[in-house]
MMTF fields as JSON, N, C-alpha, C and O atoms, coordinates in Angstrom:
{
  "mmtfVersion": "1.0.0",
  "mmtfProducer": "UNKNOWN",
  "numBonds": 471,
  "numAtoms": 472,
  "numGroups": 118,
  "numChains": 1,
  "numModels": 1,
  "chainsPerModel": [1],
  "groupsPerChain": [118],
  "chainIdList": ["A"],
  "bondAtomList": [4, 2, 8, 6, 12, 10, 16, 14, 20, 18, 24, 22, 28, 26, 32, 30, 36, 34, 40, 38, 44, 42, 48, 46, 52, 50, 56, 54, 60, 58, 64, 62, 68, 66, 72, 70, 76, 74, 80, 78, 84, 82, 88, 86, 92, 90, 96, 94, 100, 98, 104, 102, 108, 106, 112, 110, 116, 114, 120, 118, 124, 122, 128, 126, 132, 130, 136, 134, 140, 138, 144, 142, 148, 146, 152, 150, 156, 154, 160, 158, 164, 162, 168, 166, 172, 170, 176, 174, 180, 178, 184, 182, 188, 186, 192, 190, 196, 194, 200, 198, 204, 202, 208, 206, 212, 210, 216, 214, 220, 218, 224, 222, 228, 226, 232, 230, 236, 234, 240, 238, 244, 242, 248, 246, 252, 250, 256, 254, 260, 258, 264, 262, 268, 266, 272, 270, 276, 274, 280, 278, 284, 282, 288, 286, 292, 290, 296, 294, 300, 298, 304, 302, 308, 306, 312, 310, 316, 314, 320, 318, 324, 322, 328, 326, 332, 330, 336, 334, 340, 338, 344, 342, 348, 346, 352, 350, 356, 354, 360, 358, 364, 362, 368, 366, 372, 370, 376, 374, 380, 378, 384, 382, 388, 386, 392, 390, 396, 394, 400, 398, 404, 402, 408, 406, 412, 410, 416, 414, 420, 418, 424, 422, 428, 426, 432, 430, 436, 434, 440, 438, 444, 442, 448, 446, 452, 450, 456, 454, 460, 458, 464, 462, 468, 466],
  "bondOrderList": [1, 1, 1, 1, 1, 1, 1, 1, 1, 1, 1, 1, 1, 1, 1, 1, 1, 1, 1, 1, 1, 1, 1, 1, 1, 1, 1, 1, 1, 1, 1, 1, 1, 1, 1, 1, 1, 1, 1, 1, 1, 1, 1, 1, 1, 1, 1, 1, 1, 1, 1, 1, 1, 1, 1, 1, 1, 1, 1, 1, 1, 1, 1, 1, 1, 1, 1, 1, 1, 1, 1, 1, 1, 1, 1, 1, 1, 1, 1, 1, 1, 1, 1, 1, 1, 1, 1, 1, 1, 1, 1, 1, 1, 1, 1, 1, 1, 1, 1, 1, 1, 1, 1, 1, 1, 1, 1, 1, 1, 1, 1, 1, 1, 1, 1, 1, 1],
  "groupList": [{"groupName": "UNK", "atomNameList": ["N", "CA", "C", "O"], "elementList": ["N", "C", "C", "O"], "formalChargeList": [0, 0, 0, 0], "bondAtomList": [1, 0, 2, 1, 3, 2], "bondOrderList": [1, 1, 2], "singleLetterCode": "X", "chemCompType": "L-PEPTIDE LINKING"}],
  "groupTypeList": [0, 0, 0, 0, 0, 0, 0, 0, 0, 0, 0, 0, 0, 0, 0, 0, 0, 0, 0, 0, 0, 0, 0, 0, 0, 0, 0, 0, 0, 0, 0, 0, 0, 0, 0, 0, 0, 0, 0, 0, 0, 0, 0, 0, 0, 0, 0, 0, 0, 0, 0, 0, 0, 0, 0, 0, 0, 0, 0, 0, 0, 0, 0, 0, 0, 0, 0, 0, 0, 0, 0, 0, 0, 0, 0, 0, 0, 0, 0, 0, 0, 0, 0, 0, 0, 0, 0, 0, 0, 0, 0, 0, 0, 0, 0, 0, 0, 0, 0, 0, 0, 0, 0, 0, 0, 0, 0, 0, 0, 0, 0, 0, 0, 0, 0, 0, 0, 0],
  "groupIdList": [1, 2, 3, 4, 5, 6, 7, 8, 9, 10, 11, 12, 13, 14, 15, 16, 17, 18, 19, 20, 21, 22, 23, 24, 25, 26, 27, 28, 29, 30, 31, 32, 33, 34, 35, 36, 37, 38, 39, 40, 41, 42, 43, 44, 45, 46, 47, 48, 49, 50, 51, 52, 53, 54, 55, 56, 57, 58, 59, 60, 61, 62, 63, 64, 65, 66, 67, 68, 69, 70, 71, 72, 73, 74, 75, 76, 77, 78, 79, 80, 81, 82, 83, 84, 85, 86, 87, 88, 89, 90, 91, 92, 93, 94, 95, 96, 97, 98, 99, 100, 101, 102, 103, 104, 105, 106, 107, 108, 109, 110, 111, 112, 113, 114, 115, 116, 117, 118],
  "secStructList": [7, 6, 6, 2, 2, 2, 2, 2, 2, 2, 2, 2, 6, 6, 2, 2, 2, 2, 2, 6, 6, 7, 7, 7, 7, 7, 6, 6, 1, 3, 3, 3, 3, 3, 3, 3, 1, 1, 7, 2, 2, 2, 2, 2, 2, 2, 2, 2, 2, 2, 2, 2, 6, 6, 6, 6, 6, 7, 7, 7, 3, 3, 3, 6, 6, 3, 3, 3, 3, 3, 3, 7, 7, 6, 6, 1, 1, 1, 7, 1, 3, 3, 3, 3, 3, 3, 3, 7, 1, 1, 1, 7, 3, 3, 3, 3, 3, 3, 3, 1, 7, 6, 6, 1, 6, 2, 2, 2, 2, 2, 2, 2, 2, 2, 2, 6, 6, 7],
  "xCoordList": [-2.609, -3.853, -3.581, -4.072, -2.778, -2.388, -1.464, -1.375, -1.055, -0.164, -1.35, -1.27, -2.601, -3.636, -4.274, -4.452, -4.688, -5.065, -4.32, -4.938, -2.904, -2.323, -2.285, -2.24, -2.299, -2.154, -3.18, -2.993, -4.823, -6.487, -6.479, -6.982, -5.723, -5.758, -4.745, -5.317, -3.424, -2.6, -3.706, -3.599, -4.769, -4.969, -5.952, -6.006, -6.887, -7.713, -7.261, -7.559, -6.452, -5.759, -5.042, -4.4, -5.206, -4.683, -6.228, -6.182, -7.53, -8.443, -9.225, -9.555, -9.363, -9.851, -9.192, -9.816, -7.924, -6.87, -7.089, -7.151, -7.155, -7.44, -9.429, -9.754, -10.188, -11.492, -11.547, -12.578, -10.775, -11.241, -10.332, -10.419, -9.544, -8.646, -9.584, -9.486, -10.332, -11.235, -10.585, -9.394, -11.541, -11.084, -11.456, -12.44, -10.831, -11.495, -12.847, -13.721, -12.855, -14.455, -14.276, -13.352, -15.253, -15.352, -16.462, -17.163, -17.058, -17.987, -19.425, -20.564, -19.234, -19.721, -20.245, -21.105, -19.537, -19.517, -21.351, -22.161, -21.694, -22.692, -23.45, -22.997, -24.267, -24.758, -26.003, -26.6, -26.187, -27.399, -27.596, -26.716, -28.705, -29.314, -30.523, -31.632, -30.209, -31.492, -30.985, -30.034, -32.537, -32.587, -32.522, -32.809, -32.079, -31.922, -32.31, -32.12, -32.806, -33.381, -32.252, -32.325, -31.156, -29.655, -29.51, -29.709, -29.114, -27.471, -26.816, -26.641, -26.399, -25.028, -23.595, -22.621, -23.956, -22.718, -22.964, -22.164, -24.365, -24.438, -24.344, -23.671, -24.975, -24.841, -23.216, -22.903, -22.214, -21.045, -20.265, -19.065, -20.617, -20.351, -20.531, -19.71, -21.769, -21.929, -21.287, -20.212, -21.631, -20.62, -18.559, -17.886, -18.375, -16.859, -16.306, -15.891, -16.374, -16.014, -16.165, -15.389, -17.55, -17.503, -16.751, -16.448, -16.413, -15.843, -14.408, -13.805, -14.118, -12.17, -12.017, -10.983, -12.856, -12.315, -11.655, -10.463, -11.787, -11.848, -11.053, -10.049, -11.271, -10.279, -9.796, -10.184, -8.896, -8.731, -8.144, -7.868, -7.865, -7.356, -8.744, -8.715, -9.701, -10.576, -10.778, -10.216, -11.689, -11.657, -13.245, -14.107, -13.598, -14.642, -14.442, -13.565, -14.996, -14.574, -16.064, -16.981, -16.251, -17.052, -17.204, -16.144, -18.59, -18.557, -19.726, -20.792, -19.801, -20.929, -21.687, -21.156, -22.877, -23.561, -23.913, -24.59, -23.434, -23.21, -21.893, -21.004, -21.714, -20.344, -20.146, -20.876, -18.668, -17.973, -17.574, -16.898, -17.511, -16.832, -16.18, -16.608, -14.683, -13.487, -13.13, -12.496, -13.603, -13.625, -12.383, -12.76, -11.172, -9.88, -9.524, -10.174, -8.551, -8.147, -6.491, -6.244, -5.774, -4.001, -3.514, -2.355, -4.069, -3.437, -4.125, -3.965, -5.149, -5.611, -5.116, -4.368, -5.321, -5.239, -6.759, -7.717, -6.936, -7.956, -9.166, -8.981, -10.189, -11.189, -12.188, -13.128, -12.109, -13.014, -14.694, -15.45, -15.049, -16.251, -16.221, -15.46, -17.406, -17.298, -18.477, -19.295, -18.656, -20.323, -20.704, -20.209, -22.081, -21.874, -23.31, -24.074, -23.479, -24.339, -25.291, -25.306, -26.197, -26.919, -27.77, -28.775, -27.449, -28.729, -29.579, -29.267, -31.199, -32.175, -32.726, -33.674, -32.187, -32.908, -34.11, -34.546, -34.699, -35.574, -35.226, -34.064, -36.034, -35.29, -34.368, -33.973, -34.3, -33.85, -32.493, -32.196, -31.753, -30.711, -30.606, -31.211, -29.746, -29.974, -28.529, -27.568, -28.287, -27.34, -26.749, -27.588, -25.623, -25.689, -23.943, -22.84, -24.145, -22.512, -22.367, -23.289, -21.367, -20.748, -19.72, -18.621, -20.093, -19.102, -18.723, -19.626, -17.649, -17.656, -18.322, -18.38, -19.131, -20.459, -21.363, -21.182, -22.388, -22.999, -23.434, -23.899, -23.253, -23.586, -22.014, -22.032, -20.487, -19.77, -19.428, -19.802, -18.741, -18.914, -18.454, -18.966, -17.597, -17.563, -18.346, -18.595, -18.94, -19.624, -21.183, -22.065, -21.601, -22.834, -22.453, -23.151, -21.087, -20.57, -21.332, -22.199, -20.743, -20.5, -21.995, -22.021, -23.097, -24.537, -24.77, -24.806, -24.988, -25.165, -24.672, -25.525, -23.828, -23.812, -23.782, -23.541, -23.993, -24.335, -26.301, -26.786, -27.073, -28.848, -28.336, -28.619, -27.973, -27.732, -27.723, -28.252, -26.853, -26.533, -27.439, -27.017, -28.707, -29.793, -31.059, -31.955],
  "yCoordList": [-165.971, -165.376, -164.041, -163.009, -164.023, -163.119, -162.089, -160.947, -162.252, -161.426, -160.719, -159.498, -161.468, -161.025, -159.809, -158.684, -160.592, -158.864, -157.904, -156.94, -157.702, -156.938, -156.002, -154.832, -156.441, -155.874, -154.922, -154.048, -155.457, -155.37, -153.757, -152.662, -154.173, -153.055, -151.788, -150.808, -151.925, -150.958, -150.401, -149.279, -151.36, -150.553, -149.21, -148.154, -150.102, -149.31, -147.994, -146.923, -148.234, -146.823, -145.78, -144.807, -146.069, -145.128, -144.563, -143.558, -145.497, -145.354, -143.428, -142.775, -142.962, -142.115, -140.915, -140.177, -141.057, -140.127, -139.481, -138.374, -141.256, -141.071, -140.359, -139.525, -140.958, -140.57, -138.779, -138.125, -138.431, -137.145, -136.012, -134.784, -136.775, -135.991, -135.545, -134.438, -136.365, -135.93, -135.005, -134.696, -134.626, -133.332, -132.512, -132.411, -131.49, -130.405, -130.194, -130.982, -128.665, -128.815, -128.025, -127.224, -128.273, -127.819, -127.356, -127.658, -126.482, -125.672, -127.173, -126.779, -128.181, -129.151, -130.239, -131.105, -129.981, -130.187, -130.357, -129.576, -131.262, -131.544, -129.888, -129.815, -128.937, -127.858, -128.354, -129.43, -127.183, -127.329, -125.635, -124.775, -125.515, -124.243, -123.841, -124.335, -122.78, -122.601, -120.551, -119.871, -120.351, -118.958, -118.423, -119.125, -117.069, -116.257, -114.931, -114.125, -114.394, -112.942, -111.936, -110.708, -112.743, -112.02, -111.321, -111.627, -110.371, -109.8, -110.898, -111.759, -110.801, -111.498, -110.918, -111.567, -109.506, -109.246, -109.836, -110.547, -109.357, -110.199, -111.515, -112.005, -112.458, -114.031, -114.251, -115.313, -113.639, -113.971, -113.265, -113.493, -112.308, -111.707, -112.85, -113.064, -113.538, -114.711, -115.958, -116.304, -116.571, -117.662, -118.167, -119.198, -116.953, -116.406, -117.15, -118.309, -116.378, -116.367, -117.756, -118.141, -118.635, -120.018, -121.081, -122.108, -120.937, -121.292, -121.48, -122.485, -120.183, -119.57, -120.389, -121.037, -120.778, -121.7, -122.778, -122.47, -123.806, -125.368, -124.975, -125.643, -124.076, -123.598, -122.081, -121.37, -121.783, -120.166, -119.501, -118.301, -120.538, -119.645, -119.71, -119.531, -119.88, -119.228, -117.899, -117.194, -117.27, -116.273, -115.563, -116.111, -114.383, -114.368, -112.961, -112.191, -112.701, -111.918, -111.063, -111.858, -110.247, -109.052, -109.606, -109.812, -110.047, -109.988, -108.456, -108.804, -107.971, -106.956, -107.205, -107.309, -107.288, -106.923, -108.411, -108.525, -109.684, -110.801, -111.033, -110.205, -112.093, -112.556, -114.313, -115.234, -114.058, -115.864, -116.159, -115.295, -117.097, -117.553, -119.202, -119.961, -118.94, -120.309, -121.067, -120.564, -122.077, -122.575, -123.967, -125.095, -123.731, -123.848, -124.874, -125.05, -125.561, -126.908, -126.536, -126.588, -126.216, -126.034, -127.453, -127.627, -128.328, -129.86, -130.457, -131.673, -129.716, -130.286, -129.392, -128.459, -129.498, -129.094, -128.522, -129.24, -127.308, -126.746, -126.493, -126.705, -126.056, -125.84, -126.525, -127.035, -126.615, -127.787, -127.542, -128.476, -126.21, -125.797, -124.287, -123.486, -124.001, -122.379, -122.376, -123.268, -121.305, -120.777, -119.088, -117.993, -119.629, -118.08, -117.775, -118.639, -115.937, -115.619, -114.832, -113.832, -114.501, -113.766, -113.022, -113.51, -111.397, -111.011, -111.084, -110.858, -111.56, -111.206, -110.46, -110.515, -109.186, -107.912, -107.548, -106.398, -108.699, -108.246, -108.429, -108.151, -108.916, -108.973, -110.283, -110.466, -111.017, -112.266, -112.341, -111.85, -113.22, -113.893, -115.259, -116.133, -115.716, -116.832, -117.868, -117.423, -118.699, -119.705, -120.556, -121.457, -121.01, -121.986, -122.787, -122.243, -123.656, -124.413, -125.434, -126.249, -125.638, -126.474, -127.304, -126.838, -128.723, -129.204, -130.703, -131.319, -131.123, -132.85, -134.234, -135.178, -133.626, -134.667, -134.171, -134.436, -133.413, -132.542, -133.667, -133.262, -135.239, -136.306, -136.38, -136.937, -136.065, -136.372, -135.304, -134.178, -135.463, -134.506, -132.946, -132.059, -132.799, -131.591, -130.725, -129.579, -131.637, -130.831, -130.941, -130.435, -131.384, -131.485, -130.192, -129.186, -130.452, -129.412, -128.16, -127.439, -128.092, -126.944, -126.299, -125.126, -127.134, -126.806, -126.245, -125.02, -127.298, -127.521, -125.536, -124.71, -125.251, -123.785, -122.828, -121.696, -123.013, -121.868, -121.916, -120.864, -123.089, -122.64, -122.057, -120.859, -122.257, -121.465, -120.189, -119.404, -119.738, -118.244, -117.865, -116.817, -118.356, -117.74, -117.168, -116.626],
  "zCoordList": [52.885, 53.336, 54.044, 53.585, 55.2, 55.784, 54.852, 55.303, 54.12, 52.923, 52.205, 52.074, 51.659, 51.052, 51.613, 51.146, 53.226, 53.958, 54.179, 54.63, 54.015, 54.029, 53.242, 53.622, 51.727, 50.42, 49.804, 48.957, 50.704, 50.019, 51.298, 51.048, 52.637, 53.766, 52.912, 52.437, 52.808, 51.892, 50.701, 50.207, 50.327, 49.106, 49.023, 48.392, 50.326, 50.917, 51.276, 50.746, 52.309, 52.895, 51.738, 52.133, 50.266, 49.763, 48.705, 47.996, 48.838, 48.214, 48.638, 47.648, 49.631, 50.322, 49.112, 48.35, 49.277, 48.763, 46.848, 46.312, 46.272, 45.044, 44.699, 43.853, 45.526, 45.633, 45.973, 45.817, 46.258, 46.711, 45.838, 45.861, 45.161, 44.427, 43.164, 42.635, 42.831, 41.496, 40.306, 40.273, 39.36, 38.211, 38.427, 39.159, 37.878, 37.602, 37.28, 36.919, 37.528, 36.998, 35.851, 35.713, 34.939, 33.498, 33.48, 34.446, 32.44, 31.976, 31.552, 31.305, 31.541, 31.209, 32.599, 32.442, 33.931, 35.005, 35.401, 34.902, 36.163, 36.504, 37.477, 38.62, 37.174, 37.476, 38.639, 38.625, 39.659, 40.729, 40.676, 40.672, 40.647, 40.624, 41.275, 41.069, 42.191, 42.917, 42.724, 42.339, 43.36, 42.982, 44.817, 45.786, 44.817, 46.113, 46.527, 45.616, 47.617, 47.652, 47.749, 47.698, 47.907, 48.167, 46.663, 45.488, 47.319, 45.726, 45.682, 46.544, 44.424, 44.131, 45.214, 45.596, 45.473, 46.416, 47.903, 48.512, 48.419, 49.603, 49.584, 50.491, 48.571, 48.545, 48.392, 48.93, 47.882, 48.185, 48.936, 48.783, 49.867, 50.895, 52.056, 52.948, 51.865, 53.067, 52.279, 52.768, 51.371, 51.154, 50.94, 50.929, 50.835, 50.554, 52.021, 52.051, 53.047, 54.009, 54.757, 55.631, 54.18, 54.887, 54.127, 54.735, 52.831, 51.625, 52.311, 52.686, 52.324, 52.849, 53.708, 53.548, 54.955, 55.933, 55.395, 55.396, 54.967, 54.046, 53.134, 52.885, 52.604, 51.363, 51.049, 50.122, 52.011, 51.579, 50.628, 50.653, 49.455, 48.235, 47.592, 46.375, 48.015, 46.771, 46.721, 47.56, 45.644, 45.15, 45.115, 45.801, 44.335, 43.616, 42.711, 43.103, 41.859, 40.938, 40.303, 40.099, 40.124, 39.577, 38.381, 37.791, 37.6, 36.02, 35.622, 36.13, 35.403, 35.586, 36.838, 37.944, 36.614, 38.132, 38.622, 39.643, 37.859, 38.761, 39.163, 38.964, 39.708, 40.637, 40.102, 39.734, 40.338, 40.528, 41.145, 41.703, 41.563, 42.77, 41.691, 40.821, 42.684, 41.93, 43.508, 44.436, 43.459, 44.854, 44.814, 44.497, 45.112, 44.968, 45.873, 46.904, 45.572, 47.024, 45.963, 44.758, 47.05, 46.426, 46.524, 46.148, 46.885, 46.399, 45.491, 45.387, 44.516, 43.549, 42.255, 42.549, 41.368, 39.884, 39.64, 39.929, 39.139, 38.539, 39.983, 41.181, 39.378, 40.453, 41.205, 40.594, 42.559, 43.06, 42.589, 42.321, 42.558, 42.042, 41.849, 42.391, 40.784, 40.531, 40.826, 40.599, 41.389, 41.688, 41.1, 41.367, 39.981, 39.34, 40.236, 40.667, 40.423, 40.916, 40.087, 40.805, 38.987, 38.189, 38.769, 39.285, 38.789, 38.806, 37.742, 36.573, 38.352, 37.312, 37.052, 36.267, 37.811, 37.366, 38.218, 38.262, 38.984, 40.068, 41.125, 41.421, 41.992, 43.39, 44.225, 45.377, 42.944, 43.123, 42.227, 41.138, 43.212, 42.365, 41.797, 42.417, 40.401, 40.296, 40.642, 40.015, 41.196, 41.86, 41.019, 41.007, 40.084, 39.334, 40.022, 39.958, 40.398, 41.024, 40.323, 40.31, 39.671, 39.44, 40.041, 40.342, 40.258, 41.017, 40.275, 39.709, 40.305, 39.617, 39.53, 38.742, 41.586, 41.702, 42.751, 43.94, 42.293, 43.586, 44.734, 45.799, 44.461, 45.641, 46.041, 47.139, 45.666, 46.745, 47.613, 47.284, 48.734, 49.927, 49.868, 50.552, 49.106, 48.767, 48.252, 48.626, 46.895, 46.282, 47.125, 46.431, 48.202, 49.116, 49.962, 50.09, 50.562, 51.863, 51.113, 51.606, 49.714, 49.36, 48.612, 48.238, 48.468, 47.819, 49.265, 49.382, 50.756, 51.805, 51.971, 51.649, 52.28, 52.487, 51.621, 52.042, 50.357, 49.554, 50.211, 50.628, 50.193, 50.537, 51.738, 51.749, 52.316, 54.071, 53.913, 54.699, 52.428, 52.767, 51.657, 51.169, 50.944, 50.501, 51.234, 50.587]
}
């Protein structure tokens, strides 16, 4: 019995580890999209920087007059989420993130402060 709780506690304590390790994200990746009064340069002028904390190898990159953002964890493989920014040509931008599960905590942290910085 006591051997049992030992084994079910060990397994636990390594459950957190495998749960958060997740995949990559792919072009196929579950998407959340909301629109913003920001540029694409200001909307990742403010999200970059709260991003970098948690994860400072991410990036973001110029595609014409929208932006990407590769939102990076160096103990994982591939990208924790990409966030593209579109201008639409008026005064709005459009938001599209991809993350592996916009309900687990990362990918919430990370919806959670991209609306902040719209």
């Amino acid at each position: 019995m006591v051997r049992t709780l030992i084994v079910a506690g060990l397994l636990c304590l390594g459950l957190p580890t495998l749960v958060s390790a997740g995949e990559p994200v792919t072009r196929t990746s579950p998407t959340t999209s909301f629109s913003t009064t920001r540029s694409p340069d200001a909307f990742v002028a403010c999200l970059l920087p709260v991003v970098q904390k948690t994860y400072p190898q991410s990036s973001a990159a110029a595609k014409g007059d929208d932006r990407e953002m590769h939102v990076v964890d160096s103990s994982t493989p591939g990208n924790l989420a990409e966030i593209d920014v579109r201008n639409d040509g008026r005064l709005r931008s459009l938001v599209l993130i991809r993350t592996e599960s916009p309900q687990a905590a990362t990918g919430r942290r990370l919806i959670t402060a991209a609306r902040q910085c719209s």
